[in-house]
C-alpha positions in Angstrom: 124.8 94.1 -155.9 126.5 90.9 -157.8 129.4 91.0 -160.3 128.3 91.4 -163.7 131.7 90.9 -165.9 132.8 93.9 -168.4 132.4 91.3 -171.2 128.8 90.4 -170.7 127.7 94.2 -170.0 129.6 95.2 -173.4 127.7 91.5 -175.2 124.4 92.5 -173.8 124.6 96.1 -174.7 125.8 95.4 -178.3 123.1 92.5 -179.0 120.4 95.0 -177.6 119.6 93.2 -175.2 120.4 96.3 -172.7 119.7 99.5 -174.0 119.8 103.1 -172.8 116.1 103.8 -172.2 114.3 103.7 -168.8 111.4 102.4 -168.0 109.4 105.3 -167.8 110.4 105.9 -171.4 109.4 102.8 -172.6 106.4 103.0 -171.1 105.5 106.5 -172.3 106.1 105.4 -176.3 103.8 102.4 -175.7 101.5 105.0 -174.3 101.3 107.2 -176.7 100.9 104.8 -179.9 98.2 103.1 -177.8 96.2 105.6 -176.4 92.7 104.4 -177.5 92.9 100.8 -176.1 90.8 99.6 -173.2 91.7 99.5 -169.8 89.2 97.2 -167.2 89.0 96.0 -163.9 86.4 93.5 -163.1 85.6 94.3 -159.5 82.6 94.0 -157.1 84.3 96.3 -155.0 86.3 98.6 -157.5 85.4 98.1 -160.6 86.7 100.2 -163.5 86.0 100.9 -167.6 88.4 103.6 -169.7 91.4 103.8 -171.8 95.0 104.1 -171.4 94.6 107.7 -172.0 92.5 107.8 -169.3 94.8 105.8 -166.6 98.1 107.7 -168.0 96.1 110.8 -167.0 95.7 109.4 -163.6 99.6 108.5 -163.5 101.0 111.9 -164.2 98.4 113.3 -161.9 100.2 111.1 -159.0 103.3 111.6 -160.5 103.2 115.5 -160.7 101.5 115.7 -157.0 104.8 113.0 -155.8 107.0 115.3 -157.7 105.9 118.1 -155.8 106.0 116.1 -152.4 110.4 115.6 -153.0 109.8 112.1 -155.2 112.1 111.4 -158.0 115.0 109.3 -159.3 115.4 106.9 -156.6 113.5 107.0 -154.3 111.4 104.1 -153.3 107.5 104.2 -154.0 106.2 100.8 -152.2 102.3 99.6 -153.1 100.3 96.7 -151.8 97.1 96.4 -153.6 94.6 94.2 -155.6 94.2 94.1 -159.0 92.7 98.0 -159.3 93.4 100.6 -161.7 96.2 102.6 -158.8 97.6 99.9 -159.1 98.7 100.4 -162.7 98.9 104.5 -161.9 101.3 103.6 -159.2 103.6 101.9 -161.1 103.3 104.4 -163.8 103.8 107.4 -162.0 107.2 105.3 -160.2 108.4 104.9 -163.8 107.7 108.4 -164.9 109.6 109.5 -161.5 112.5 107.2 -162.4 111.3 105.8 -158.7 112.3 102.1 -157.7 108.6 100.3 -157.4 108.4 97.5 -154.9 105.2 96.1 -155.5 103.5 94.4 -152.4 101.2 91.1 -152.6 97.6 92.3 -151.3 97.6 89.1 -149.5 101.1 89.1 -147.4 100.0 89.1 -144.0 101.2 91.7 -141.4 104.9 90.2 -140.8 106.0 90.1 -144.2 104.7 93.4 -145.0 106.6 95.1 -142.1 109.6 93.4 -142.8 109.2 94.6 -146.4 108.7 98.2 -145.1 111.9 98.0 -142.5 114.2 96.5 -145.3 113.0 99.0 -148.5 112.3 102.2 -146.0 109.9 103.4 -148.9 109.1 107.2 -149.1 105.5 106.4 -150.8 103.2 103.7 -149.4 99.9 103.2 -151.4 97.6 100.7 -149.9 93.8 100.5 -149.0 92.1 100.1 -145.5 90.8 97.0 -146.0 90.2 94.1 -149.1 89.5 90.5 -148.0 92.0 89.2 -145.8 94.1 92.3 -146.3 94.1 95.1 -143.8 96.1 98.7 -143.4 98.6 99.0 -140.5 99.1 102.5 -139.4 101.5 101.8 -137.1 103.7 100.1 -140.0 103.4 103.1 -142.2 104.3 105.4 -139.1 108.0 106.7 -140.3 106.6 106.7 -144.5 106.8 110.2 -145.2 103.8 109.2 -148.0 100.6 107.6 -147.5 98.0 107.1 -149.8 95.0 105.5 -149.2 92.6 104.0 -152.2 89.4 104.9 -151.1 90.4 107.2 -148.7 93.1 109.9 -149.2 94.9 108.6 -152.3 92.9 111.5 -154.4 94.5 113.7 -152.5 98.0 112.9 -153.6 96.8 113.7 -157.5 97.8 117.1 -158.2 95.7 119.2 -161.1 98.3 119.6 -163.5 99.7 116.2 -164.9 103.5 115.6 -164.8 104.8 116.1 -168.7 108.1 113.6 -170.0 109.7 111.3 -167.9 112.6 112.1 -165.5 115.5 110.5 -167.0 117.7 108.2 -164.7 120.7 105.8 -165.6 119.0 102.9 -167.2 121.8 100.6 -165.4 120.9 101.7 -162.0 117.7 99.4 -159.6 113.5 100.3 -161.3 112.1 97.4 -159.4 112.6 95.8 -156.0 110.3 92.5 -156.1 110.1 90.3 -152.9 109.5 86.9 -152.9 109.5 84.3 -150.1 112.3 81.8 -150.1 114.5 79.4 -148.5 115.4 82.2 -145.7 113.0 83.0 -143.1 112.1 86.2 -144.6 110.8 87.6 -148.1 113.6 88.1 -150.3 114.1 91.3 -152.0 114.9 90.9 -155.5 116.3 94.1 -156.9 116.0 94.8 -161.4 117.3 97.4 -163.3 115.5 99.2 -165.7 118.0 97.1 -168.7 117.2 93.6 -167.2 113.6 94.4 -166.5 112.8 95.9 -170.5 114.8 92.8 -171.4 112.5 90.5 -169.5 109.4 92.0 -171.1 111.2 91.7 -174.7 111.7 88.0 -174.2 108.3 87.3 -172.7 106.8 89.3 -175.7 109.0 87.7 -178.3 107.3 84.0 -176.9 103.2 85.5 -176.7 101.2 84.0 -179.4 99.6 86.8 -182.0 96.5 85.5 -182.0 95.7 84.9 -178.4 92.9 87.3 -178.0 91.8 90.0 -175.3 93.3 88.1 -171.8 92.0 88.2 -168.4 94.4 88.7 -165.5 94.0 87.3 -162.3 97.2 86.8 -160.8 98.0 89.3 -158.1 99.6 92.5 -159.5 102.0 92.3 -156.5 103.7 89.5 -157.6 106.6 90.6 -160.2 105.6 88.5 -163.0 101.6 89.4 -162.3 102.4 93.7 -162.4 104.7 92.8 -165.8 101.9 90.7 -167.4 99.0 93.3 -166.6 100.7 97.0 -166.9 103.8 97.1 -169.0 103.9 94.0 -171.4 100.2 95.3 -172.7 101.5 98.9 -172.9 104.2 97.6 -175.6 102.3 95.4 -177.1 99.1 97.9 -177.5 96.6 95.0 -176.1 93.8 95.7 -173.8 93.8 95.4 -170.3 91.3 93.2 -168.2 92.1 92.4 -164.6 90.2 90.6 -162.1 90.8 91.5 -158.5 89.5 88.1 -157.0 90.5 85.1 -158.5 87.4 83.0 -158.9 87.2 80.4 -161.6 83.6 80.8 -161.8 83.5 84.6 -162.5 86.3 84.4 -165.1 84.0 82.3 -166.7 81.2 84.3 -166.8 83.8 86.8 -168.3 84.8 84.9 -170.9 81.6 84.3 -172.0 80.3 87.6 -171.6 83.3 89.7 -172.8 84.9 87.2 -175.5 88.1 86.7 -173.3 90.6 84.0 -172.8 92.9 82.9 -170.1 96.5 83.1 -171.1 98.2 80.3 -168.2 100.4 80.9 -165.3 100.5 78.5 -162.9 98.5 75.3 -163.7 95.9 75.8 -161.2 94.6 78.6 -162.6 93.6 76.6 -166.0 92.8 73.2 -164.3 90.6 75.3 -162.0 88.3 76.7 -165.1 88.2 72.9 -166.4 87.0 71.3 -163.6 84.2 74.0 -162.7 81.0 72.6 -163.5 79.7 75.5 -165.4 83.2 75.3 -168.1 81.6 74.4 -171.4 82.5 73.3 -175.1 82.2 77.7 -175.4 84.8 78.1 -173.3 86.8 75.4 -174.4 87.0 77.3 -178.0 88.8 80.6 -176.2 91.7 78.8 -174.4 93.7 78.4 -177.9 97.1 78.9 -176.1 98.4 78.2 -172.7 101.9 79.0 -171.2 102.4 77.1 -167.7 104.7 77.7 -165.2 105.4 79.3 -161.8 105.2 76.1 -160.2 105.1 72.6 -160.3 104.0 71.3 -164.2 103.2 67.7 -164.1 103.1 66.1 -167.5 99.7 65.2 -166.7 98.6 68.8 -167.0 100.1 69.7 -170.0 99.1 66.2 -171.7 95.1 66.8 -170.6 95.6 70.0 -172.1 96.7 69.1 -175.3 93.9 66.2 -176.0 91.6 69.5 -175.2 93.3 70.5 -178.6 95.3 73.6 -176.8 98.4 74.9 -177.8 100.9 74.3 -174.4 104.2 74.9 -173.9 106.1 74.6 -170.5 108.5 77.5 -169.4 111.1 78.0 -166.4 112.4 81.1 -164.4 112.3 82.8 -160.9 111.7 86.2 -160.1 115.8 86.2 -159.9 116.4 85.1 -163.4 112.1 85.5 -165.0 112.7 83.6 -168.3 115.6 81.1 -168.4 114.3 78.7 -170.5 110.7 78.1 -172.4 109.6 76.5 -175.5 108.8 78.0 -178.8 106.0 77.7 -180.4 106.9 75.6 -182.9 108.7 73.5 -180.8 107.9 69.7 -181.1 104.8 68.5 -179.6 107.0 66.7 -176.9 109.1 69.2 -176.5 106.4 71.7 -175.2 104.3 69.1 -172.8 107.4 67.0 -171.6 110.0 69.5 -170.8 110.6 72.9 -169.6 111.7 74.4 -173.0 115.3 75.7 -173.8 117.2 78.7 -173.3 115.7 82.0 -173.8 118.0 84.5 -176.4 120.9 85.8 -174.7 120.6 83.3 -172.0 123.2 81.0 -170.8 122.7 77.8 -168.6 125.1 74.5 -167.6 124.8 72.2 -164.8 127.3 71.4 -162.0 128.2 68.1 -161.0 125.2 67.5 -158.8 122.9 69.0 -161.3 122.3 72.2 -160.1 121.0 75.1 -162.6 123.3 77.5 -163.4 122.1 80.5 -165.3 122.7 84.3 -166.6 121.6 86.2 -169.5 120.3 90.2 -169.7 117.3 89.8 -167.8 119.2 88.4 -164.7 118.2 90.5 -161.6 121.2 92.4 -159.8 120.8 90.8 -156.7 119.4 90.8 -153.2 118.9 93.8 -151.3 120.0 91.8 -148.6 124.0 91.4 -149.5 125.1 87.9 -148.0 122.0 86.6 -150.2 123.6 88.1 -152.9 126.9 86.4 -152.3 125.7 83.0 -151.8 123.6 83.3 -154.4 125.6 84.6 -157.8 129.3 84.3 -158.7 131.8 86.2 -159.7 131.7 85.4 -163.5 128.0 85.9 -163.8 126.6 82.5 -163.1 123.3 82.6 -160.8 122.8 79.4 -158.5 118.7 78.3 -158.7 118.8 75.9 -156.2 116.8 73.4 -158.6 118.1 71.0 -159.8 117.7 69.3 -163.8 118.8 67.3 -166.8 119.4 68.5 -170.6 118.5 66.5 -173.3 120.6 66.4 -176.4 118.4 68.9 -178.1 119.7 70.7 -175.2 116.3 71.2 -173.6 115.8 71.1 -169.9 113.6 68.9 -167.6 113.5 70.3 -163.3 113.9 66.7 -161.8 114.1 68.1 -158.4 114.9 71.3 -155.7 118.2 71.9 -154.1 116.4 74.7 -152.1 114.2 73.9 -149.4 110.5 75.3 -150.4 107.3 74.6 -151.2 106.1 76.0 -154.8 101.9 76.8 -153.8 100.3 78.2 -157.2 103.2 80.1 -158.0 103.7 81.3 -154.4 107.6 80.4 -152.3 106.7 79.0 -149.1 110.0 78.9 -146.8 109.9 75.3 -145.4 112.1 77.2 -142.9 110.3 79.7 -141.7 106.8 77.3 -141.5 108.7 74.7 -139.2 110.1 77.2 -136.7 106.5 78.5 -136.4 105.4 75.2 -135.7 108.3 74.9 -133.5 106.3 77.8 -131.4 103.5 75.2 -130.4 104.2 73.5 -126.8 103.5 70.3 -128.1 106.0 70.3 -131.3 109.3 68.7 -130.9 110.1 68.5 -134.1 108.7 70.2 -137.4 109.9 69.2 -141.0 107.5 70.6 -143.4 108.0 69.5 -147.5 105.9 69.7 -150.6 103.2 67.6 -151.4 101.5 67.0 -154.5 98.9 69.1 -155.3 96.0 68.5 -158.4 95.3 72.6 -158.4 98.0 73.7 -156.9 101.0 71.8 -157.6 102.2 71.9 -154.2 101.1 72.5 -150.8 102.9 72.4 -147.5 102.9 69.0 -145.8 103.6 69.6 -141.9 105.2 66.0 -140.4 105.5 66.0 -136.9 106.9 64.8 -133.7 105.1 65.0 -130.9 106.6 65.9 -127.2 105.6 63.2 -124.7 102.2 63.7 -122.9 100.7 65.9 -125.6 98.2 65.4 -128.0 98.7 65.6 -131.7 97.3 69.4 -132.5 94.7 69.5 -135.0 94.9 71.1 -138.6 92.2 73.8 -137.3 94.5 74.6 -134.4 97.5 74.9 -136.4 96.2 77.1 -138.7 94.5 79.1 -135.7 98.4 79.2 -134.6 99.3 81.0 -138.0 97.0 83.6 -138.2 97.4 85.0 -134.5 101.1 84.9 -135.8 100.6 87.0 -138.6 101.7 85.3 -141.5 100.6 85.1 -145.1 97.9 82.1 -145.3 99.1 80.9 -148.6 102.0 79.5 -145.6 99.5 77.8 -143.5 100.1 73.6 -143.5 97.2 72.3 -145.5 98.1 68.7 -144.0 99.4 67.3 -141.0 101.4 63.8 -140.7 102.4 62.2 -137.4 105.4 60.4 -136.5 108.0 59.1 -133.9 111.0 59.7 -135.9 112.2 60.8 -139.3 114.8 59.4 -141.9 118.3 60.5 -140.8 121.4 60.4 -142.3 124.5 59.2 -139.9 124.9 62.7 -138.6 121.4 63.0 -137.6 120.2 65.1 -140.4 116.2 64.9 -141.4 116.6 63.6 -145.0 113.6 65.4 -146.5 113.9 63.5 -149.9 112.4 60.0 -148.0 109.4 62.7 -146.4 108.8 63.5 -149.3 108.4 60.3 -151.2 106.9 58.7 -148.3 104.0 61.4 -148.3 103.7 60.8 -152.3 103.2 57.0 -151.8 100.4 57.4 -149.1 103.0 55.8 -146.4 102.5 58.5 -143.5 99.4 58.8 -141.4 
């Protein structure tokens, strides 16, 4: 794990920032004073109507029958799953263990998953035999002394008698291991503690506007900020719960019309997406009152569409490293909000170096990598965490990203490794050369942009055969190239290196066929 200075443990523990409860009893006071409040999952495959009563039950149940199975402080309880109600049980029962949860993305494709597996070594495993393009692996789950099955055996796994209090665990020590894909070739594993985690849903609260109204979620639960957003910032806050296990602009909706919901933000494509569908309406218009954007890519095109809608934007800016560096208030100036990518969040402390790199730390700054050279490379000893993006600071000391040190692609709030896609493409006989950048994306925000060169005597490959190429590799499709340049050379700098910057800006003027 990285260095965390005496002086900023002692700050951080003084301002409150860091206190001494766990997770599991946070979540059990929220719980408790909320016990009424409605819990959904819009489903056509598992669909789900009760209370937080009711899914508490169903966590102490699991809880009590992984108690009695040798879970507890420590040990790791690994899910992958959509947007269901074991979901939320899951990550309830972890906390109530004082387990560490590594929520899985439903849609990580076989690779990541058993990399994931092979690097955590989880004793629990709950998954589901089959949703969309997800499936179960046995063979991964071979040397889990835990499997559970939604749908199958997870019932089994519930014992009769729910689990009463929480086991009580040094609020310091790892609650949450969340990987995300990166610069390296392999998902990174992002380790919180139970202080910088209850921190992190503090500050997000702090920002949520009062009057925002009953929320759909559709982001994936597996993704850190997505299992936050739906099971514990609610359970604070006492505000219902309605997930959504598909994401499907058309369906949300027909939710929002028929259940008086809203859509909160995230990345932009998931409000541009209900604006452009042809069924969105002057109705739904009235329910979108507030919309925080980030996760990816926010062009001031977005944000300024949004506001002539007469919605309330503001920009914000973090990783799954460092979740809520900067954001705007909501009182912030009009420009502030739609032009800019707010300014720091309480407690947190950002400067630039010389080349404009993003610095950061504050008490919701993760402990580091489970792998420890990422860790090294990564954060310094007095603190500071290196973001790889890099941005400007106005003299109202709010920050604009003008561009990414790191090489990845931002896809709807998913990391893409530009790495790992062009030593895939590499794999094809009739690659030489792969460099693979963002391109602009309307929905999206980005997408990977495959330019290649071609050996001599082969035929450029097609996008369908490309992405045929992915999938009998195994990889996550969000990775797949979604367009496909030729060339004969690239942009070089005098020691032969690609210089991706050019790509880029040649792709965003039309230049490359």
């Amino acid at each position: 794990m990285r260095n965390i200075p005496v002086e900023l443990r002692k700050h951080y523990e003084e301002q409150g920032w860091w206190t001494q409860d766990t997770l599991g009893e946070l979540l059990a006071r929220g719980l408790a004073a909320n016990p009424d409040t409605g819990f959904w999952v819009h489903s056509d495959v598992r669909p789900y109507n009760g209370t937080f009563r009711d899914v508490e039950l169903m966590a102490r149940r699991l809880a009590a029958g992984l108690r009695a199975r040798g879970v507890g402080p420590g040990d790791i309880v690994a899910f992958q799953l959509p947007n269901w109600v074991e979901a939320a049980a899951t990550f309830w029962a972890s906390a109530f263990l004082g387990a560490v949860v590594v929520p899985i993305v439903h849609f990580y494709g076989r690779k990541e998953l058993a990399y994931i597996i092979d690097t955590v070594k989880p004793k629990v495993f709950i998954s589901t035999a089959h949703f969309r393009h997800m499936e179960f692996h046995p063979d991964l789950c071979a040397d889990i002394p835990i499997v559970g099955l939604v749908g199958g055996d997870f019932d089994d796994l519930l014992a009769d008698e729910p689990m009463s209090g929480e086991l009580h665990t040094d609020p310091a020590a790892p609650t949450l291991i969340a990987f995300t894909s990166g610069t390296t070739r392999d998902p990174k594993g992002v380790v919180h503690s139970h202080q910088t985690l209850s921190c992190e849903t503090r500050q997000l609260l702090a920002n949520y506007a009062t009057d925002r109204g009953r929320q759909i979620t559709a982001a994936p639960v597996g993704h850190f900020i997505g299992m936050v957003g739906a099971f514990l910032i609610p359970v604070i806050e006492g505000a219902p719960v309605d997930l959504c296990d598909v994401f499907d602009p058309g369906r949300v909706l027909e939710l929002m019309e028929s259940e008086g919901m809203s859509m909160g933000g995230g990345p932009p494509f998931f409000v541009t997406s209900l604006l452009d569908h042809p069924n969105f309406t002057e109705a739904h218009l009235k329910r979108i009152k507030h919309v925080g954007l980030g996760g990816s890519t926010v062009p001031a095109a977005v944000t300024r569409r949004l506001a002539d809608l007469g919605i309330h934007v503001f920009r914000s800016y973090g990783s799954t490293e460092h979740p809520s560096i900067t954001g705007s208030r909501q009182d912030a100036p009009e420009e502030k909000r739609l032009l800019t990518d707010g300014n720091v969040r309480p407690g947190v402390e950002i400067k630039l170096t010389e080349e404009g790199e993003i610095l950061s730390r504050g008490p919701d700054l993760c402990l580091g990598y489970t792998d420890d050279e990422l860790t090294a490379r990564a954060f310094d000893d007095e603190g500071w965490y290196h973001t790889g993006d890099i941005g400007i600071l106005d003299s109202d000391g709010y920050l604009t990203i003008t561009d990414r040190k790191a090489d990845f692609i931002i896809r709807g709030g998913e990391n893409i490794s530009a790495l790992e896609v062009e030593e895939l493409l590499l794999t094809m006989p009739e690659v030489a050369e792969a460099v693979v950048v963002a391109a602009p994306e309307p929905r999206l925000g980005e997408h990977a942009a495959a330019v290649l060169r071609i050996r001599e005597g082969h035929a450029m490959p097609t996008l369908e055969e490309v992405r045929a190429h992915f999938e009998r590799s195994g990889v996550a499709r969000q990775k797949w190239p979604e367009e496909l340049h030729r060339v004969d050379d690239y942009p070089r700098t005098a020691s032969g290196k690609v210089q991706k910057y050019l790509v880029r800006r040649s792709i965003r003027e039309g230049r490359l066929s």
